[in-house]
C-alpha positions in Angstrom: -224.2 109.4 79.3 -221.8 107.5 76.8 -218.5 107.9 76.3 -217.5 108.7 72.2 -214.2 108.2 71.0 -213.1 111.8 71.4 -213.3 111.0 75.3 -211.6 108.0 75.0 -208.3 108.2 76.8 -205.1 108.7 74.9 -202.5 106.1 74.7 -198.8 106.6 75.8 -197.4 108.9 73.5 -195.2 108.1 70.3 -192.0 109.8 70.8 -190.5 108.1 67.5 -190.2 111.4 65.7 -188.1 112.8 68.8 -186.0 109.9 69.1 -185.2 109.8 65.4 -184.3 113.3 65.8 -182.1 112.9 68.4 -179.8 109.9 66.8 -179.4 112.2 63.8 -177.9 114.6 65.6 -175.4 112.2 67.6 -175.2 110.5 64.1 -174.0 114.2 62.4 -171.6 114.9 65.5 -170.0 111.2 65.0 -169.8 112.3 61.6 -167.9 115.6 62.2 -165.6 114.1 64.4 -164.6 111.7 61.8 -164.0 114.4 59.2 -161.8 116.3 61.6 -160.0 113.1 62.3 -159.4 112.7 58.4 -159.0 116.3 58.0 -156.4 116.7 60.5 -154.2 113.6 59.3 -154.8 111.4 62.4 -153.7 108.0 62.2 -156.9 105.7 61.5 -155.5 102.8 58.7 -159.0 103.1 56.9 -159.8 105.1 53.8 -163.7 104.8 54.8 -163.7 105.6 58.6 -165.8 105.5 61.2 -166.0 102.0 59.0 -163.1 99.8 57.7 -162.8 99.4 53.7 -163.4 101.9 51.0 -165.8 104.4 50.0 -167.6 104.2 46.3 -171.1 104.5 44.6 -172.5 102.1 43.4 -175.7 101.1 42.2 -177.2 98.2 39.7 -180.2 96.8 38.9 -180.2 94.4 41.7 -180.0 97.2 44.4 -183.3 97.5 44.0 -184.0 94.6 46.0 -183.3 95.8 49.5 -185.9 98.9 49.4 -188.2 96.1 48.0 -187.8 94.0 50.9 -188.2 97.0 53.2 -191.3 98.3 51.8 -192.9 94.6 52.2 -192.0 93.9 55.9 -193.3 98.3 56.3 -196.6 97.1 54.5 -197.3 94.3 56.2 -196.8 96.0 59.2 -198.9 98.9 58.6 -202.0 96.2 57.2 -201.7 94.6 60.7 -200.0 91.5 59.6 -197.4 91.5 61.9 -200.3 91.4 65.3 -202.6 88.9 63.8 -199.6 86.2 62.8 -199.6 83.3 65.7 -196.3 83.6 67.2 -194.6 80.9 65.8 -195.4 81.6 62.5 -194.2 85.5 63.2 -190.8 84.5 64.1 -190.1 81.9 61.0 -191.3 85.5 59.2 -189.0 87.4 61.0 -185.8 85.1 60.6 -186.7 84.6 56.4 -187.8 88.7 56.2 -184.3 89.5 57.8 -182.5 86.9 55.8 -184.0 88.4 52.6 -182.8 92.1 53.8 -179.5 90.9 54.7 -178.5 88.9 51.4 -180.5 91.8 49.3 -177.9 94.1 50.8 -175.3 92.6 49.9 -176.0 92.3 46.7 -176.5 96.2 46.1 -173.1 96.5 44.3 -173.3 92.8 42.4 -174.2 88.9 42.9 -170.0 89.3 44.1 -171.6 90.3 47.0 -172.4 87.3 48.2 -168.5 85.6 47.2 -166.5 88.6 47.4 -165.9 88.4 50.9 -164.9 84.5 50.9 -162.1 84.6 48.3 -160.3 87.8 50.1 -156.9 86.7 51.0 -157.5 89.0 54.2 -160.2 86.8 55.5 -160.7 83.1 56.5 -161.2 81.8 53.1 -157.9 81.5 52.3 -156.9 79.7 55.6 -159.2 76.8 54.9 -156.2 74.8 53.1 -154.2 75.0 56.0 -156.3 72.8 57.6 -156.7 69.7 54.8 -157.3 66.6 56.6 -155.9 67.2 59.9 -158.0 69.4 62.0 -156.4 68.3 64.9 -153.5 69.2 64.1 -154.3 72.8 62.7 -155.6 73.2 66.4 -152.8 72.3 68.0 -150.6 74.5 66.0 -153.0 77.5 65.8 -151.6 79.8 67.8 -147.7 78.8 67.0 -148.5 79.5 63.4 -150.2 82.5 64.2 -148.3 84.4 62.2 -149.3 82.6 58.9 -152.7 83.2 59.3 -155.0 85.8 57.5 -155.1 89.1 58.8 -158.9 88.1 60.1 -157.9 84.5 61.5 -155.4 86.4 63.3 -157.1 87.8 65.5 -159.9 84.7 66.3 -160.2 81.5 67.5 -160.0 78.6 64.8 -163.6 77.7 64.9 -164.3 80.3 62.4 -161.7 78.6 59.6 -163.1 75.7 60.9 -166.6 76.1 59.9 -165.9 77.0 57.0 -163.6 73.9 56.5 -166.6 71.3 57.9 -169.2 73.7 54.9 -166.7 72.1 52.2 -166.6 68.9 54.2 -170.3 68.4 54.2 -170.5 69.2 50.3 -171.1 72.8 50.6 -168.0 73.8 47.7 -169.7 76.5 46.4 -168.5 80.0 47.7 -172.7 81.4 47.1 -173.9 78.5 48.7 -171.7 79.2 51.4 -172.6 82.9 51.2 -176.0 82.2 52.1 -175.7 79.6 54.4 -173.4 82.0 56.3 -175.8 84.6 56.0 -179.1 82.0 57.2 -176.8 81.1 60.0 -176.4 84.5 61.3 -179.9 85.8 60.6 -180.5 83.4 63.2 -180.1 85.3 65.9 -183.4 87.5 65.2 -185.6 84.9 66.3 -183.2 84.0 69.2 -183.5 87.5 70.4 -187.2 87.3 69.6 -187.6 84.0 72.1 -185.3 86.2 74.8 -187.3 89.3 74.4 -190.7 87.6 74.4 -189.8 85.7 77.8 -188.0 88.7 79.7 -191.2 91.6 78.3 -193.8 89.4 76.9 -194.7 89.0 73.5 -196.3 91.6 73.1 -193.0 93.7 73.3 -191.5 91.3 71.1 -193.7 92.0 68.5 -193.5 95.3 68.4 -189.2 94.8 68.3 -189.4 92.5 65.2 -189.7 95.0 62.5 -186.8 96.8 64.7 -184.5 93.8 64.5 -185.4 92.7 60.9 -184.5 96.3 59.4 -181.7 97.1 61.8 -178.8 99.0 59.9 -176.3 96.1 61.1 -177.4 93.5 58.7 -174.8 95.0 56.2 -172.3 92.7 58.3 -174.1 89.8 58.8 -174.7 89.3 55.3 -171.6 86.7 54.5 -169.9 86.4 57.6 -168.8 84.4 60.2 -169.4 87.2 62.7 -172.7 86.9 62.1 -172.8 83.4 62.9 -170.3 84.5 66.1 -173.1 86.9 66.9 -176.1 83.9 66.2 -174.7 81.4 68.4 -174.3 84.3 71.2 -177.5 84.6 71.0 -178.5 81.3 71.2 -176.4 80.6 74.5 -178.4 83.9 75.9 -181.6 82.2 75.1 -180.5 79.0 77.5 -179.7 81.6 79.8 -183.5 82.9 79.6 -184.8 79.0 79.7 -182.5 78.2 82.9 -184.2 81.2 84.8 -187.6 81.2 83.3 -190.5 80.9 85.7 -191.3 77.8 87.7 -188.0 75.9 86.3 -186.0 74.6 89.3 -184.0 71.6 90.0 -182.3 69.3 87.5 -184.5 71.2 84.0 -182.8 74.5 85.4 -179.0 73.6 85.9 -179.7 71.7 82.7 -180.3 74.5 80.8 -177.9 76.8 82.6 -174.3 74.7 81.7 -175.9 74.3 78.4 -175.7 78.2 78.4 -172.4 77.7 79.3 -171.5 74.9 76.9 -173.3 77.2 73.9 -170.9 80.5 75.2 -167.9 78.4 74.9 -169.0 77.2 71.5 -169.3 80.7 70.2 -165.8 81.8 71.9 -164.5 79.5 69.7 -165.0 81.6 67.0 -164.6 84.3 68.0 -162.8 86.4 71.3 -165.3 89.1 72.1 -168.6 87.0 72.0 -168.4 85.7 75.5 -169.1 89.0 76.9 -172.3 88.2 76.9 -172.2 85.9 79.2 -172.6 89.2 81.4 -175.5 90.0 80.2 -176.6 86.3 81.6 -175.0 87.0 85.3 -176.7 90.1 85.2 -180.3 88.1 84.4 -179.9 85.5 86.7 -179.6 88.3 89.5 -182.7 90.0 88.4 -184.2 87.2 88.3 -183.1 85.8 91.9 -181.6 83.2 90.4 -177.7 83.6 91.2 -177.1 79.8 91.7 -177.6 79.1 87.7 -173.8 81.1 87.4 -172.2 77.8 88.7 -173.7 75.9 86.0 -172.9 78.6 83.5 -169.1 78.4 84.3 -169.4 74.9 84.4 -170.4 74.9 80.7 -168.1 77.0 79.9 -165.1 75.7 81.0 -166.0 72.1 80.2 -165.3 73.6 76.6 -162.5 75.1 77.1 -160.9 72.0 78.8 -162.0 69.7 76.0 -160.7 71.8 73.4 -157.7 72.0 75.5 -157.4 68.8 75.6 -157.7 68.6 71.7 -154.5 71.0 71.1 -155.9 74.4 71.2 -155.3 77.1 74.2 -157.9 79.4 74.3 -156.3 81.6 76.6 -152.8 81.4 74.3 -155.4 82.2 71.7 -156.4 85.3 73.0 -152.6 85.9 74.1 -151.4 85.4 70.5 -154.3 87.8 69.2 -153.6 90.8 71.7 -149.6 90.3 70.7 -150.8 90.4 66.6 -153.3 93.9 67.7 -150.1 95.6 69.4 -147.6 94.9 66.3 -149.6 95.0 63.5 -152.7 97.3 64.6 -151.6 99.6 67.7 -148.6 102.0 66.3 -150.9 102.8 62.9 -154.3 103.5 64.6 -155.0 106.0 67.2 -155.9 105.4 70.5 -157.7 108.6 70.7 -159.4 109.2 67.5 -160.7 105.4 67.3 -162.1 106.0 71.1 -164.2 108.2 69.6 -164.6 107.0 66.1 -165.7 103.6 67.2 -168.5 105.1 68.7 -169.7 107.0 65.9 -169.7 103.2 64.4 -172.1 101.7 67.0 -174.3 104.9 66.6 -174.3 104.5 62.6 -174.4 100.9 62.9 -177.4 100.2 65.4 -179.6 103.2 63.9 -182.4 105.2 65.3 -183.4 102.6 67.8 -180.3 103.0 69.8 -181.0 106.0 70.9 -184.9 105.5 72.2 -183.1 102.1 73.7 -180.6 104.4 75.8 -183.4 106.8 76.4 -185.9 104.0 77.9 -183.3 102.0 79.4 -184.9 102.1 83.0 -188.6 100.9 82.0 -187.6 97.7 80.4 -187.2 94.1 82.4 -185.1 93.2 79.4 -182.1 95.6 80.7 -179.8 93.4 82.2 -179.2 92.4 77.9 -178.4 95.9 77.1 -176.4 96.4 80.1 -174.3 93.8 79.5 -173.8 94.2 76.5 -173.3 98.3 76.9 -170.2 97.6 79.5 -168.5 95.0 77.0 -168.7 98.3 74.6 -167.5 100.6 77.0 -164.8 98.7 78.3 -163.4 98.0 74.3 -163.4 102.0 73.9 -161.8 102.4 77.6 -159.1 99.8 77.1 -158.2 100.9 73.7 -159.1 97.9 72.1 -161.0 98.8 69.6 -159.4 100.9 66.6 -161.2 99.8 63.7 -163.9 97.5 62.9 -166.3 97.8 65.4 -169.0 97.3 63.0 -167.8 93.4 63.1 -166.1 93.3 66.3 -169.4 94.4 68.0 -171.5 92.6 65.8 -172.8 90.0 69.0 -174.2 93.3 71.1 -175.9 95.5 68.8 -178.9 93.5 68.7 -179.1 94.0 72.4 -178.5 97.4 72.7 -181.5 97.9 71.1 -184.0 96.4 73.2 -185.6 99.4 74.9 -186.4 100.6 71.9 -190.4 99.1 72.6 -190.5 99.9 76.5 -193.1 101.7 78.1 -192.3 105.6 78.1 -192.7 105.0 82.0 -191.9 101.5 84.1 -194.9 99.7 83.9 -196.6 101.5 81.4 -198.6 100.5 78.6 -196.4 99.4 75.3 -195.6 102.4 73.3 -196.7 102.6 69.4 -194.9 100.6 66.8 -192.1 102.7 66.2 -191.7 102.8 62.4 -189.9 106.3 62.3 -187.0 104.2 64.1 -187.5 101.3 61.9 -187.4 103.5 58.5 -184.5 105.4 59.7 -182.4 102.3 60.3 -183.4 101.1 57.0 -182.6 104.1 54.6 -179.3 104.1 56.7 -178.3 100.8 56.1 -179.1 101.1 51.9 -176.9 104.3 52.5 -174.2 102.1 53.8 -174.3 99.8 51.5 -174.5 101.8 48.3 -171.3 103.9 49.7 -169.4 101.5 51.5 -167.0 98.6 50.0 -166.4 96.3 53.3 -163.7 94.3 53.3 -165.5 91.0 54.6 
């Protein structure tokens, strides 16, 4: 007797729809708690919460390039194209598909979009003279002229002015060539978490989280900005992390790769505080991968940055003093503690999308968890210290990509890969081009 295809076994269930469900309704409570924050006259110092800027509609001709770019990466992944593409060429596809969502976005309310940002006297822009030919010395006077900074620079390391001061260095004058470098450089980290998601669940998996990353509502922040390129060097240090631990590398190949984790952490807390959190996420993988040893090598990395910017004028941990000192002045007495605890959340649920909440749902069935984990307490603890009171959305930027992860795990451990989820996918896609039509972001 044959078997037709009516007795063909089913495949693990799609539980998109359910999961997209389910985020709109955390979505619509973060919502209402933010109107009864406004309504009530709590102290937030944002005329757009849960986000920080202003609220406006706009629309032009050119905003009709982000549903474009969605509708091509949704058809080719409905024709197949996205399973049949080698994996190399997948991921140079992914990186240029994201980096064509992101710089579409931001130019839903004008070309400006892609300048606006840099010319703000609130942001690093207009720190870059400060520096003029003497880099050394603008690092060794950082953080006692802390209070001449922008309001953005305030609360960072130097390496962000920095960059931009080596773009203009290296010929890069021009603030939309800037823009989009800015923007390549932090559309980077989609094929870095590709590469970390591949190794940890197989590629397979990875496949299945491209169209997740390349559409993810957060993109509205990467587009022209120097957290983005925080969050894309992040990643990259994770992915050292993943090659230090990865199957059959021992000896010198593994330490190697582990202080260059460490070296690459260091780099990207030089531009920004929050970022080395992750390095959590790579404690947490070198235990689950019986690997606890590569954590010396890590540290080692890590500080051998911090001593040789040290040794070059800037304190890192005077840094990070001079920041928390600026955040109790300037920030604490005109935000609420309380409200923001809650609002900031509302943020990471808005920000993230759909997949965030399958992610949270499937947490357990995925090797990859030690990435959401870590990522997931650095969160938490920024909500339970207080910390955060306005600009998550930025702030968070280096963890959202990792939060997502379990998004594509099995519906049980060890089960077969779930279908592609393109209910979580469109969802986080309509709510970023909702974003981005209503929201004026200050950076």
């Amino acid at each position: 007797m044959t078997t037709g295809p009516a007795d063909a076994p089913a495949g693990p269930p799609n539980r998109s729809w359910t999961d997209l469900a389910g985020w709109l309704v955390l979505a619509a409570a973060g919502l209402a708690v933010t109107a009864l924050a406004v309504h009530v006259g709590a102290k937030l110092g944002t005329a757009s919460a849960p986000f920080l800027g202003r609220y406006r509609l706009q629309a032009t001709p050119l905003s009709l390039l982000a549903p474009l770019v969605a509708a091509g990466v949704l058809a080719a992944g409905s024709a197949g194209w996205l399973e049949r593409l080698r994996w190399g060429p997948l991921v140079l596809v992914g990186w240029l598909a994201g980096l064509a969502w992101a710089l579409a976005l931001a130019v839903t309310d004008g070309a400006g979009g892609l300048t606006r940002s840099l010319s703000d006297p609130t942001t690093y822009g207009s720190d870059v003279a400060a520096v003029d030919d003497h880099p050394m010395h603008y690092l060794a006077t950082y953080v006692r002229d802390a209070q001449t900074h922008s309001f953005a620079a305030r609360g960072h390391p130097p390496g962000a002015v920095l960059l931009l001061w080596a773009l203009g260095r290296l010929g890069v004058h021009s603030q939309l060539a800037q823009g989009i470098l800015l923007t390549a450089l932090g559309t980077l980290t989609i094929p870095a978490v590709l590469y970390c998601v591949a190794d940890v669940c197989g590629r397979a998996t990875a496949r299945l989280y491209l169209p997740v990353l390349v559409l993810a509502p957060y993109a509205v922040w990467v587009s022209v900005s120097v957290d983005g390129v925080e969050a894309a060097l992040g990643a990259v240090a994770v992915v050292a992390g993943v090659r230090a631990s990865g199957h059959g590398r021992r000896g010198w190949a593994a330490a190697g790769w582990s202080i260059a984790c460490g070296v690459l952490l260091g780099i990207a807390g030089m531009v920004g505080y929050a970022v080395v959190w992750l390095g959590l996420s790579v404690v947490l993988l070198y235990f689950a991968r019986r690997r606890p040893f590569l954590n010396v090598g890590t540290g080692i990395g890590a500080v051998i940055v911090v001593v040789v910017v040290n040794a070059m004028g800037f304190d890192w941990l005077a840094g990070l003093a001079a920041a928390r000192s600026d955040f109790t002045t300037r920030i604490e007495p005109h935000r609420s503690a309380l409200w923001w605890s809650l609002i900031s959340l509302a943020t990471l649920i808005l920000a993230c999308g759909p997949a965030l909440y399958a992610s949270a749902r499937k947490i357990r069935n995925t090797p990859a968890w030690p990435f959401l984990v870590g990522s997931a307490i650095a969160v938490l603890f920024s909500v339970v210290a207080g910390l955060e009171r306005g600009g998550a959305e930025a702030a968070w930027l280096p963890f959202f990509p990792w939060l997502t992860v379990a998004a594509v795990a099995p519906e049980s451990q060890g089960g077969d890969p779930p279908p592609a989820p393109w209910p979580l996918v469109v969802g986080g896609a309509v709510t970023a081009l909702v974003i981005e039509a209503l929201l004026a972001t200050p950076w």
